[in-house]
C-alpha positions in Angstrom: 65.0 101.7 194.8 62.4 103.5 196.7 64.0 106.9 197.6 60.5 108.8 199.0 58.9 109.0 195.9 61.6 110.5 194.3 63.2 109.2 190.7 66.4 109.5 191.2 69.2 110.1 188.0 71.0 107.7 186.5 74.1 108.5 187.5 72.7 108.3 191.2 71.6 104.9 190.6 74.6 103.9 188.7 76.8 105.2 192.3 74.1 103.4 194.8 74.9 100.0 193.2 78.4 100.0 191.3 79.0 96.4 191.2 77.3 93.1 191.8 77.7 92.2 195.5 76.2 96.2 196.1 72.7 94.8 194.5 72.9 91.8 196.2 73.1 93.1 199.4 70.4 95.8 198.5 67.9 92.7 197.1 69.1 90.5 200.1 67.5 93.3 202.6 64.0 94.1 200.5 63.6 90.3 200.6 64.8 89.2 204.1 65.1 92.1 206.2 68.1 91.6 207.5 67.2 88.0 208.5 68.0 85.0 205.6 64.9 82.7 205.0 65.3 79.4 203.4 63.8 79.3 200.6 63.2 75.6 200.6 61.9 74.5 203.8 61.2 78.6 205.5 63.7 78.0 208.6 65.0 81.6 209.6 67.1 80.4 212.6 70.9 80.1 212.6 71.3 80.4 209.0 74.9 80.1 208.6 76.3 82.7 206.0 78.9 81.6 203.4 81.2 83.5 201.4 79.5 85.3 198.0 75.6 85.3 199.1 75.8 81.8 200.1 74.0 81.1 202.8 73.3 77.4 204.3 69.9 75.8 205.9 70.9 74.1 209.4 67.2 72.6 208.8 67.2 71.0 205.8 70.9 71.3 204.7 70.7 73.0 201.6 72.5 76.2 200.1 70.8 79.4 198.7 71.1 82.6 197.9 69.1 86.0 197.6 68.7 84.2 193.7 66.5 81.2 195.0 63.1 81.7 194.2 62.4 84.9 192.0 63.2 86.0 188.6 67.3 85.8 188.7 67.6 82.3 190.0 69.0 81.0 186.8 70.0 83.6 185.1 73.9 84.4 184.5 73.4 87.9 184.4 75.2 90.0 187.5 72.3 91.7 189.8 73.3 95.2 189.1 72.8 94.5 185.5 69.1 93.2 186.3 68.3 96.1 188.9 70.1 98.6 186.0 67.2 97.0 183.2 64.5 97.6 186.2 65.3 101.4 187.0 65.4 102.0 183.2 62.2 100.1 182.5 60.3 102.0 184.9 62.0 105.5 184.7 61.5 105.2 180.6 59.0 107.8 179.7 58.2 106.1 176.3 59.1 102.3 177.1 62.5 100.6 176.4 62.7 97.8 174.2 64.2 94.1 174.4 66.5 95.4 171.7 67.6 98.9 173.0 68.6 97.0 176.6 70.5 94.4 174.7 72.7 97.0 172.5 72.7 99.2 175.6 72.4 102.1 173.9 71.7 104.5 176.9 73.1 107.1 178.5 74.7 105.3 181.1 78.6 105.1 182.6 80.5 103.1 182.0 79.7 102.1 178.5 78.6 98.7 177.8 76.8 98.3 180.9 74.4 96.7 179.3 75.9 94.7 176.9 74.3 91.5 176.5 72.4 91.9 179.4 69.1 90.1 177.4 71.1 87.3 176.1 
């Protein structure tokens, strides 16, 4: 989350994006702009929005979502769990391990945040 340079605490983060459809919305702006691009053929007019982050191509008739395309796309794991591993990956002074994400053993509310967020 680019906040002016700023980090910002975990709490913060933690009330900026306290549940799933929160990051999604949040991802679906840095990546379209307010605007949904296919992913599969690049047709950004009348994308038709579904419910959940489904959107569908008028062009070439296929569904997507903000998933399509980058790191997520077949993972299981909610986006505010993956965007909660990225702000601690980059705001750890020391690093963070595979391991310490996995057991979630952080200072983060509510507990278990992370559980099995590797897996």
């Amino acid at each position: 989350m680019h906040n002016g340079g700023i980090t910002v605490s975990t709490y913060q983060f933690l009330k900026r994006f306290p549940d799933e459809a929160t990051a999604r919305a949040y991802i679906e702006d840095r990546r379209w702009h307010g605007e949904p691009i296919c992913p599969y053929c690049g047709n950004a007019h009348r994308i038709q929005t579904r419910k959940d982050g489904y959107f569908c191509c008028p062009a070439c008739k296929k569904d997507f979502t903000v998933r399509v395309g980058t790191i997520f796309e077949r993972s299981h794991v909610p986006l505010d769990k993956w965007l909660l591993a990225m702000y601690l990956l980059t705001t750890a002074r020391k690093g963070i391990s595979s391991l310490q994400l996995s057991k979630g053993k952080h200072s983060v509310n509510p507990p278990g945040k992370l559980t099995s967020l590797i897996a």
